[in-house]
C-alpha positions in Angstrom: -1.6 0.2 -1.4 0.5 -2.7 0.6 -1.3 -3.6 3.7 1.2 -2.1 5.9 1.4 1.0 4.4 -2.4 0.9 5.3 -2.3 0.1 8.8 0.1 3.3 9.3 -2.3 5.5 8.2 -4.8 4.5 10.5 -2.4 3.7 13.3 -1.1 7.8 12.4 -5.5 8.6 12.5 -5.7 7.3 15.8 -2.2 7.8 17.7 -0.2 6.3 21.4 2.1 1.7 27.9 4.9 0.3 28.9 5.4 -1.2 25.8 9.0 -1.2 24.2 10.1 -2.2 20.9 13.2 -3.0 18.9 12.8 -3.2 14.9 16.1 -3.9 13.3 15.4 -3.7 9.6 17.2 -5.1 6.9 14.9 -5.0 4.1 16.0 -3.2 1.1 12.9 -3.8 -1.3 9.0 -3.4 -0.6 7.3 -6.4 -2.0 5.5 -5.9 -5.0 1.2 -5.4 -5.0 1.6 -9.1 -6.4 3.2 -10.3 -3.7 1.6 -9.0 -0.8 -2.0 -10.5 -2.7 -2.0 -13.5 -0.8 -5.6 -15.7 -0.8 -5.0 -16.9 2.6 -2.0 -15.6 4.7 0.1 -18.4 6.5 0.7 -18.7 9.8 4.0 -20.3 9.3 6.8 -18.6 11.1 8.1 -15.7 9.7 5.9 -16.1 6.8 5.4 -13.1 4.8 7.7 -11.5 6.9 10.7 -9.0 5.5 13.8 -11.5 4.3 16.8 -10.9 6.9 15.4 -8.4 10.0 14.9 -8.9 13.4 11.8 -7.2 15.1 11.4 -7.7 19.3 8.7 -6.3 22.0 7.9 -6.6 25.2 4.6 -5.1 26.9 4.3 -6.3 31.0 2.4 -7.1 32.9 1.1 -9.5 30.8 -0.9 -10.4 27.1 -3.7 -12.3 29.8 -6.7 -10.2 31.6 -9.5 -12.3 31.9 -9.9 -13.4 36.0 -12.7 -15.1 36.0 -14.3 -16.5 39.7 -12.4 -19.7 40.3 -8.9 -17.5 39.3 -9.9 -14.9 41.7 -11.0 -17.3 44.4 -7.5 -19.3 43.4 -5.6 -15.7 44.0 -7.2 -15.4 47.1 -6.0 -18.3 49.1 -3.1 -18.6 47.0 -2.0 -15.5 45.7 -1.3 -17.3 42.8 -2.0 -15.4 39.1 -3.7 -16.7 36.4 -1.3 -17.8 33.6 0.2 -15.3 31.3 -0.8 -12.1 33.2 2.2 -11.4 34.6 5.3 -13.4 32.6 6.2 -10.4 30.6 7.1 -7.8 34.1 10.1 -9.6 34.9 12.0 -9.1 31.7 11.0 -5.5 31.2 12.0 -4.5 34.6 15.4 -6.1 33.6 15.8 -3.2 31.2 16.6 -0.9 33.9 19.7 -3.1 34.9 20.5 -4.5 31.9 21.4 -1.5 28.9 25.4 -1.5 30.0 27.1 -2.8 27.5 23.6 -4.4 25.9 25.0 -6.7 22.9 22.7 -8.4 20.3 22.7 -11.7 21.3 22.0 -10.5 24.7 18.3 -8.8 23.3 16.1 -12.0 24.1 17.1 -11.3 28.1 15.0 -8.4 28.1 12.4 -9.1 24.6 10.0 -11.5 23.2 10.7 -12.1 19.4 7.7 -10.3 17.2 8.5 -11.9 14.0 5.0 -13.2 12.1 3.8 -16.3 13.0 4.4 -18.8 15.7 6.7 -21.6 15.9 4.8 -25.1 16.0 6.3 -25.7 19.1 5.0 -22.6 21.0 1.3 -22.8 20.1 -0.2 -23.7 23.4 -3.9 -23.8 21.5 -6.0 -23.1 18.7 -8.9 -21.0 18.4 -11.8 -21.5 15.1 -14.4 -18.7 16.3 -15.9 -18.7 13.1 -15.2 -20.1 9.6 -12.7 -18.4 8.0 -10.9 -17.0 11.2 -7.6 -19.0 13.4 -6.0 -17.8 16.4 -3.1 -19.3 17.6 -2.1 -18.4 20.9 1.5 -18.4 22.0 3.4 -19.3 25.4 3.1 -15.8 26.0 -1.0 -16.1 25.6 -0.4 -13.3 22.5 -3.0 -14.0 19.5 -1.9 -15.2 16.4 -4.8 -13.9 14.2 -5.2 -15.5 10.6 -8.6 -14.5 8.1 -9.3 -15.8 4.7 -10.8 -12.3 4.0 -10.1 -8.8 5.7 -13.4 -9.1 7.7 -12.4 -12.9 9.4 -9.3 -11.3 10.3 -11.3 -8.3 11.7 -13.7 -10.3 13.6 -11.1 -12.7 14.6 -9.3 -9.6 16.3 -12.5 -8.6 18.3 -12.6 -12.0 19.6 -9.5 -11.9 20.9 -9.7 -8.9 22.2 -12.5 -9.5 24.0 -11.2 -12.8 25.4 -7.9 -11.1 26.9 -10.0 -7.0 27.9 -13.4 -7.3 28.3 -14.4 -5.8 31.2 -11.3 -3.2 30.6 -13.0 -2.5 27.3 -16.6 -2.3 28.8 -15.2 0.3 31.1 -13.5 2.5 28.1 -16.9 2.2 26.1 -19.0 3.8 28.7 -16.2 5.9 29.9 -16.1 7.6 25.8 -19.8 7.8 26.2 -19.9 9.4 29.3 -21.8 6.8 30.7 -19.4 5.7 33.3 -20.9 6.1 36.5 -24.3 4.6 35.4 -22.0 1.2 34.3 -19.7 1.1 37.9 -21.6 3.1 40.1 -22.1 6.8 41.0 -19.2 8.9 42.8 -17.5 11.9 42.3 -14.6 10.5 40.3 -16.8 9.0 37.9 -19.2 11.7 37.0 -16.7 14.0 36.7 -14.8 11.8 33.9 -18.3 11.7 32.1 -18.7 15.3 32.1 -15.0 16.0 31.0 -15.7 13.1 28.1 -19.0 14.4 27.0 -17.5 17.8 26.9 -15.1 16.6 24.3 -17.4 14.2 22.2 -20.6 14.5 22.4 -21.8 12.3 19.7 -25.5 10.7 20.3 -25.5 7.2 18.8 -26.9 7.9 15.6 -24.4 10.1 15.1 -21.1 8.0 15.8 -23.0 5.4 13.6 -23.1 7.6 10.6 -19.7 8.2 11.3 -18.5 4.5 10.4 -21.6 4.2 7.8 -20.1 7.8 6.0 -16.2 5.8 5.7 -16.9 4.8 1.3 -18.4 7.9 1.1 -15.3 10.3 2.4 -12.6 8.0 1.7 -13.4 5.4 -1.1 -12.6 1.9 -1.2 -10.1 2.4 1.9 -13.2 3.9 3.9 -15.4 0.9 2.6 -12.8 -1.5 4.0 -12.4 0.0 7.2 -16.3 -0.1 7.7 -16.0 -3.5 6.8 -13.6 -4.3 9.4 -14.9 -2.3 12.1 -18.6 -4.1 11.6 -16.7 -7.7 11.5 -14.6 -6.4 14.8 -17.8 -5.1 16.5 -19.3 -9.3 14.9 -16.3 -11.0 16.7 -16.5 -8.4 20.3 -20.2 -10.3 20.4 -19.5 -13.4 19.4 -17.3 -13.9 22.9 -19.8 -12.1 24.6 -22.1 -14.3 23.5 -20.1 -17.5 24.8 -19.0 -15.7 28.2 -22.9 -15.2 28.7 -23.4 -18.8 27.6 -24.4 -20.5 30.7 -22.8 -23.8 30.2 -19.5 -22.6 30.1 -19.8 -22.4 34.4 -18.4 -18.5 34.4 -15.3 -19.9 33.0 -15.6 -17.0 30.0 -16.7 -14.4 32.2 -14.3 -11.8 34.2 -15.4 -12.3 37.7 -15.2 -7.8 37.6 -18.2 -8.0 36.3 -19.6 -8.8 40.0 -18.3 -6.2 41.4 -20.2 -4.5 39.0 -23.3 -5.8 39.2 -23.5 -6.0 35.7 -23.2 -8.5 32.9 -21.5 -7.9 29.4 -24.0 -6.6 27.2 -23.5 -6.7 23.0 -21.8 -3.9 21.0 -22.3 -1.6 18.3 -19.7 0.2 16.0 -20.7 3.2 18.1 -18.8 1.6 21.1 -15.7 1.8 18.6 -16.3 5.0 18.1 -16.6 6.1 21.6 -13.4 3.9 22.6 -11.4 5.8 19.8 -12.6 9.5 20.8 -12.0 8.9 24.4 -8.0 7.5 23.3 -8.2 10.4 20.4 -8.8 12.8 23.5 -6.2 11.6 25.9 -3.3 11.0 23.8 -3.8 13.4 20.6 -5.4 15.9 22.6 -4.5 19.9 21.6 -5.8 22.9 20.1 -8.9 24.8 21.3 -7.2 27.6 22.5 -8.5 29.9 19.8 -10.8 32.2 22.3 -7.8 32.3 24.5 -5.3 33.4 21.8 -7.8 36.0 20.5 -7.7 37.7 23.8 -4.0 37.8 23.8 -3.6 39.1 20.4 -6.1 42.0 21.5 -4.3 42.2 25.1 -0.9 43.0 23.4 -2.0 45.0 20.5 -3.9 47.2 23.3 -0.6 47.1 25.3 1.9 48.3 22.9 0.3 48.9 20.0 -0.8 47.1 17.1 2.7 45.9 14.9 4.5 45.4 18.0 1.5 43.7 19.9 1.1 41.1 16.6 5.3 40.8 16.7 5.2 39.8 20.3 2.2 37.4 19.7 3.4 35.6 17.1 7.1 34.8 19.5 4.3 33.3 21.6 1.8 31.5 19.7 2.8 27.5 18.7 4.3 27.3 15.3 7.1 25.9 13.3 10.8 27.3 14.8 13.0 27.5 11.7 15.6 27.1 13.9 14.4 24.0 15.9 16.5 20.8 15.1 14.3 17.7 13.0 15.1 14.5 12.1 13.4 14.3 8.7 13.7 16.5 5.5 9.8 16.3 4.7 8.2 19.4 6.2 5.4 18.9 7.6 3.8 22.7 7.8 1.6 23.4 11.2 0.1 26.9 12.3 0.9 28.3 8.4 -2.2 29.6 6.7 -2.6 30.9 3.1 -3.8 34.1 1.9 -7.3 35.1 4.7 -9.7 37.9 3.3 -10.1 40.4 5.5 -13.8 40.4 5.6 -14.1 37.1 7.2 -11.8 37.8 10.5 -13.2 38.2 13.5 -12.3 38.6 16.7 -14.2 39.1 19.9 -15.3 42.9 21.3 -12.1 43.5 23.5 -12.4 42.9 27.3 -15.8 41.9 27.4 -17.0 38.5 28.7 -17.8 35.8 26.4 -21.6 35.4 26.0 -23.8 32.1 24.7 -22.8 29.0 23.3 -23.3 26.1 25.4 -23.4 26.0 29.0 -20.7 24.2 31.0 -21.4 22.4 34.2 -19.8 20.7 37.0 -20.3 17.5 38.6 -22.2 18.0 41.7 -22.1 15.4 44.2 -21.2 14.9 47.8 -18.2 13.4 48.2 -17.2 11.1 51.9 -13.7 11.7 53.1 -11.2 9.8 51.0 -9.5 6.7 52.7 -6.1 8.4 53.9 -4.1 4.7 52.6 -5.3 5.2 49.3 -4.7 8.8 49.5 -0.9 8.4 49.9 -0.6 5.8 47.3 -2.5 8.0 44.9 -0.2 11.1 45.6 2.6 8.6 45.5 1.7 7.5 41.8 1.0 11.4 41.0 4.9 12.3 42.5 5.9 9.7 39.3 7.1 11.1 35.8 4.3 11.6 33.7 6.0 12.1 30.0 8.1 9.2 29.2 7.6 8.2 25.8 11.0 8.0 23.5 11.8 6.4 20.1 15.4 6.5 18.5 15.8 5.8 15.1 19.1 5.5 13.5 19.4 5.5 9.6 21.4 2.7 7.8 24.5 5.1 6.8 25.0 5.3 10.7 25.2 1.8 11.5 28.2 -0.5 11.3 25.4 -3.2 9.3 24.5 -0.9 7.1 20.6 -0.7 8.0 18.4 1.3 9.8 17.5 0.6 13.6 14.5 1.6 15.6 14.0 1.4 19.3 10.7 2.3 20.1 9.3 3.1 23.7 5.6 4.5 24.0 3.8 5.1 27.8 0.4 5.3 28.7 1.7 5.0 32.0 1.3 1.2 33.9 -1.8 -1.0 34.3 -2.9 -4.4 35.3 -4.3 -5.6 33.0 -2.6 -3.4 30.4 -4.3 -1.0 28.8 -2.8 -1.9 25.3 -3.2 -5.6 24.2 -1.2 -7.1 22.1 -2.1 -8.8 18.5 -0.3 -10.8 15.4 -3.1 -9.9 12.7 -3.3 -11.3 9.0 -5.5 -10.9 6.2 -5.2 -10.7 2.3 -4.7 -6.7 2.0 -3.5 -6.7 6.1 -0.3 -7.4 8.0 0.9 -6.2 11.4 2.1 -7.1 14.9 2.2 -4.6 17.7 -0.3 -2.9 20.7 -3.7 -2.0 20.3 -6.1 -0.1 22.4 -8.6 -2.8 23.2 -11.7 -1.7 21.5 -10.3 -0.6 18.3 -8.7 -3.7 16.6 -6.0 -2.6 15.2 -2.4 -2.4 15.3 -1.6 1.1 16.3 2.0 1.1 17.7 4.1 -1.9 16.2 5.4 -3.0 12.7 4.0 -4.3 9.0 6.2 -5.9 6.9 8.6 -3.2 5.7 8.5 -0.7 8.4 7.4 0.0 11.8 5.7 2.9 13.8 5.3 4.5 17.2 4.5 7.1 19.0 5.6 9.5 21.7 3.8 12.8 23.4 5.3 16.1 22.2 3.8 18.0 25.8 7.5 17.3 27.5 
């Protein structure tokens, strides 16, 4: 399977910041298994990227997230930022004033180029974590990441990672464990985010372990290497760690958060990758669970106005494919259509009686001190602001005056500083792919491989 056709599918598993992308393809062929079999990938520019395209992104604030102490005591007499964590804002808020009359050559105003590779003039420095593993970071501080084998590349990714989000992704591993308020302190906010999480995955460690150890088993040599990949991420997340902790390096490693914490970065486990996963699986792919819910309206009608006409009028209500809804693509992709059910293994609950056992739901339950009424206003402020925003427009090559297909891309996960998505250039034998990642999960899952690219948008608007 080409490497980018591999990345899709787990970029499809896992699903959707401000980032916006332009792909303007002109490939016509998908290289061969032979070609795509590379020993070592190069980093040379544009290598083993698709003949005669263009490919652009831009993701603000900023690829840079690590503050540590002398950048936050810097900030505060100066109000000066570190480097990097705030060059990309200006050209993406361009994009609001700039669309009228938008012309090619005019595209660099408002994007970075995403082609593969760096230029040799815009490596600012080199990184050799570990033999077998080089990242090249750009002018933009975006990681170049080049492995002899799929693992380098994958523990060459949780380096990086970790160098640009740690303390954001020590927050999003205790936050998918439901652990949150132990890691920054107890409140309201935060115990009730660890009940809502727990409520939706529950796994104990052992169990989100066997989850990455079960991957050959379910899905063959794909599942043997993804566990590969996720053990040499979880190998490279530690391996910063371990030189943020290192007390020689003065702090300079460490993000000075972890004060205010009044904790210190402690080593991961593949569980963390799991936990990071369902907590983004939860936000952004959440639906379904409704079944009690729709059983009771099913009953509700059919005791309303009888049985046929109480199913008719439940199935106008109930989400399934519209036959008459517009779609872009000729591939059906059935949902809510199920095959031939025997009777004897329906059920349905006693009508109009309360639901009884199963497991017990609680609420946080802690006292709360009146909330300060600045924050308050800003918080209700950010609330008032459109929610839904993701788009994507693709345009098919018998539309365009060049003759080939055009993607503009535009996912949200609404705004943060640092970014909640990090971004990554990642290379290895059997992988290749530029784009966003969650931090935490190592992979490219909203950008472009070398023959196609892939987004994602939220269906709830």
């Amino acid at each position: 399977m080409p490497r980018s056709r591999w990345i899709a599918l787990v970029a499809a598993a896992i699903t959707t910041a401000g980032l916006s992308t332009v792909v303007d393809s002109r490939a016509t062929t998908t290289p061969t298994p032979a070609a795509l079999a590379h020993a070592t990938p190069s980093h040379a520019y544009r290598a083993d990227d698709y003949a005669d395209g263009r490919a652009m992104s831009i993701l603000p604030p900023g690829e840079n997230g690590l503050v540590n102490a002398t950048d936050l005591a810097q900030f505060e007499a100066t109000k000066k930022r570190p480097a990097n964590s705030q060059d990309q804002l200006h050209k993406y808020t361009s994009l609001l004033y700039g669309h009228h009359g938008l012309a090619d050559a005019q595209l660099s105003r408002y994007y970075n180029d995403e082609s593969f590779g760096v230029r040799p003039q815009d490596i600012v420095r080199t990184e050799i974590p570990e033999t077998g593993v080089t990242i090249y970071r750009d002018k933009h501080d975006i990681p170049h990441i080049y492995g002899s084998t799929d693992v380098n590349a994958a523990f060459g990714s949780g380096y990086a990672q970790a160098e640009d989000r740690l303390f954001l992704m020590d927050v999003l591993r205790h936050y998918g464990e439901g652990t949150l308020a132990s890691f920054l302190g107890s409140s309201c906010a935060f115990e009730q985010m660890d009940h809502d999480q727990l409520l939706l995955a529950p796994y104990t460690q052992k169990r989100a372990i066997a989850q990455v150890d079960n991957l050959p088993r379910e899905y063959g040599t794909q599942g043997k290497l993804a566990k590969q990949m996720i053990y040499g991420y979880v190998a490279g997340v530690n391996a910063y760690i371990d030189h943020a902790n290192d007390p020689t390096t003065l702090g300079a490693f460490l993000p000075a958060d972890y004060a205010a914490a009044e904790a210190t970065p402690s080593h991961w486990g593949v569980q963390d990758v799991v936990a990071i996963a369902g907590l983004i699986g939860g936000i952004f792919g959440k639906g379904g669970g409704s079944e009690m819910a729709n059983a009771h309206l099913l009953q509700y009608l059919r005791h309303k106005f009888g049985f046929a006409r109480g199913t008719s009028f439940f199935q106008q209500f109930r989400t399934t494919n519209d036959p008459l809804a517009p779609t872009t693509s000729s591939k059906k992709f059935p949902y809510e259509i199920p095959g031939k059910i025997r009777e004897s293994a329906r059920a349905l609950p006693d009508y109009n009686k309360p639901i009884t056992g199963g497991p017990t739901d609680t609420v946080a339950n802690c006292n709360a001190s009146a909330p300060n009424p600045t924050a308050m206003s800003i918080i209700q402020g950010i609330n008032a602001m459109p929610k839904h925003m993701s788009n994507a427009l693709l345009i098919g090559r018998g539309h365009t005056t060049a003759h080939h297909p055009v993607a503009v891309f535009g996912p949200q996960v609404s705004y943060f500083a640092p970014q909640i998505l990090s971004q990554l250039d990642l290379h290895s034998p059997h992988y290749a792919a530029e784009g966003a990642s969650f931090p935490g999960t190592g992979v490219v899952e909203l950008g472009r491989g070398e023959d196609f690219a892939w987004s994602a948008t939220s269906a709830g608007s």
